[in-house]
N, C-alpha and C positions, 0 to 999 in steps of 0.2 A: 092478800097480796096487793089489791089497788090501793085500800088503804092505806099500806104503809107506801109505797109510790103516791099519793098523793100528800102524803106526809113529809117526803123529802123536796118534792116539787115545792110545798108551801114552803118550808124551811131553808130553802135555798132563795125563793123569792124575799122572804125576811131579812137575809143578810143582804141581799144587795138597798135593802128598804136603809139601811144605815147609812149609803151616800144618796139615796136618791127619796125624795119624799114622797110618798101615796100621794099618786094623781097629779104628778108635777110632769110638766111640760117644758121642753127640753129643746132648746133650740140650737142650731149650728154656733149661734154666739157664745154657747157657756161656758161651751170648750175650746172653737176657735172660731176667729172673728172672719167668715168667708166674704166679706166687704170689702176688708184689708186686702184679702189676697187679691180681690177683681180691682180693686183700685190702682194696687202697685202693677199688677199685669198692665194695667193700661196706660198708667202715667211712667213707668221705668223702663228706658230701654234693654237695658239688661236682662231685667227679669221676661220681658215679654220676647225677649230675642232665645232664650232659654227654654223656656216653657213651649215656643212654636217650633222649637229644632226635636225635643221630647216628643211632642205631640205627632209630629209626621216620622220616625220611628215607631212610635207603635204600630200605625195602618199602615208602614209601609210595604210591610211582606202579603198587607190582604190576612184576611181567614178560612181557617177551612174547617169542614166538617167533617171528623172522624167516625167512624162506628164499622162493627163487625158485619152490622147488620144493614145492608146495602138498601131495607126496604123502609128503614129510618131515615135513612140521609134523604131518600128521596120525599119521604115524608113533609122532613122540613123542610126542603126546598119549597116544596109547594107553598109549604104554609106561609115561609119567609113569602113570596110572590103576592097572596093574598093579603098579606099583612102591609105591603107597600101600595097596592091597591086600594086598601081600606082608609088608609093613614095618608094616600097621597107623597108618603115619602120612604124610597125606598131600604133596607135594613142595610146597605151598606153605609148609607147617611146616620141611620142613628146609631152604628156599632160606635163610627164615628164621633159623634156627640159625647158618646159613653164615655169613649176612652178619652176625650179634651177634659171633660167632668174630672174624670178621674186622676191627670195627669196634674190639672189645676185646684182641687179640693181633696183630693182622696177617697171621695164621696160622688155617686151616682144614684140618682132615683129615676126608676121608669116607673108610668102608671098603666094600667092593662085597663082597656076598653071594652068591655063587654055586649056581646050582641049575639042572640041566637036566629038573625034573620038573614045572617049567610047563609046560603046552599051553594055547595060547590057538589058539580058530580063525582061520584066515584069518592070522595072522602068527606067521611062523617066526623062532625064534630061536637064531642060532649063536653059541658063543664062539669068540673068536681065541686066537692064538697055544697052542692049542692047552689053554686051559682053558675050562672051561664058561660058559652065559650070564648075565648080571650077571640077578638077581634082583630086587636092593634096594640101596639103599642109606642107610649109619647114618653120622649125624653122630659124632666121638669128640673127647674134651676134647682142646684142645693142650695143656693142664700135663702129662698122663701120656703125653706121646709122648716116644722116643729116635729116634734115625736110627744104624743100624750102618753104617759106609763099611767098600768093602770094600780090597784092595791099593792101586788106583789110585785113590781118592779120590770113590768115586762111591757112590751108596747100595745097599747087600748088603740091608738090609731093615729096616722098621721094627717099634720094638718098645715093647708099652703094656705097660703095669702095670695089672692087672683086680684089686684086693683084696689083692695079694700076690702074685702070680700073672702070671707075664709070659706073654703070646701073642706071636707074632713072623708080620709079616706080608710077603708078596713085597709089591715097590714095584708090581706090575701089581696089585693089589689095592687101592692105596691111592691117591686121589688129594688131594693137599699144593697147596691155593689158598694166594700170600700176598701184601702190598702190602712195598714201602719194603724188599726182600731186598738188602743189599748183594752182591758178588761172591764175597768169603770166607765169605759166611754160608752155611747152609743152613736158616734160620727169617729170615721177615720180620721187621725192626723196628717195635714196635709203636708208633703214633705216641703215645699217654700217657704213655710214658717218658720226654718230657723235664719234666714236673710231677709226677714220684712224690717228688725229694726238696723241693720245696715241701712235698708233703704231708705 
């Protein structure tokens, strides 16, 4: 039985190997040029008068935390509290961030902070799969992100550009929100892109 489940996983990684080549690295440019969209946001009035009426809709109702289970919510609150702590800014600023990202690329990446040298009382924290507990988390631009695939057409790791300076992150580090993704994409389509050549 694993065998043929590892059969169909390879076999599915192969066809997508037909648009995308072993070990190619894949940036926001191949598909859309997120330069374009920060440029016209800032030099057109239009578009940046657009995009900031968008943008203060989405936070404007706030968030809220749903669940059945009354001792989850409280869970996260806490966590969200520690995590503004750690990070020096708090989660309603980055939900924020999140949804500008989103609203102006279709694309969001946060990176998770790892640190097992919180102690907080009364709540224990373990990381999975065998690294340490998320600490924080930091919004990063989509224009300096890549995605490396690895043989089978699946992501080996992402990789930013810091100054000149590339960091290379595991995909369990990173978490990639995006709206309007095609099938052969691996970045969402940002919805401004069909008014950038008006602009």
């Amino acid at each position: 039985h694993n065998n043929k489940k590892n059969f169909f996983v390879k076999l599915i990684g192969s066809i997508k190997m037909i648009q995308q080549k072993r070990g190619e690295i894949i940036s926001p440019e191949s598909e859309c040029n997120f330069d374009d969209i920060y440029n016209a946001y800032m030099s057109d009035s239009y578009i940046n008068v657009a995009i900031n009426k968008y943008k203060s809709l989405v936070y404007k109702a706030g968030y809220q935390l749903k669940s059945e289970n009354d001792r989850a919510i409280e869970y996260l609150n806490k966590r969200f509290k520690i995590f503004g702590l750690t990070t020096g800014k708090p989660m309603d600023i980055l939900f924020q961030e999140i949804s500008d990202d989103l609203v102006m690329y279709s694309n969001a990446f946060i990176v998770k902070k790892r640190s097992d040298d919180i102690n907080v009382p009364n709540m224990k924290q373990i990381g999975i799969f065998g690294k340490k507990p998320v600490a924080g988390y930091f919004r990063i631009d989509p224009r300096d992100r890549r995605i490396e695939l690895n043989n089978h057409g699946t992501i080996k790791r992402y990789i930013y550009n810091i100054g000149g300076d590339e960091q290379y992150f595991d995909p369990l580090d990173i978490i990639h929100i995006y709206m309007d993704k095609t099938a052969d994409h691996k970045f969402g389509t940002p919805r401004i892109v069909a008014a950038l050549e008006d602009v």
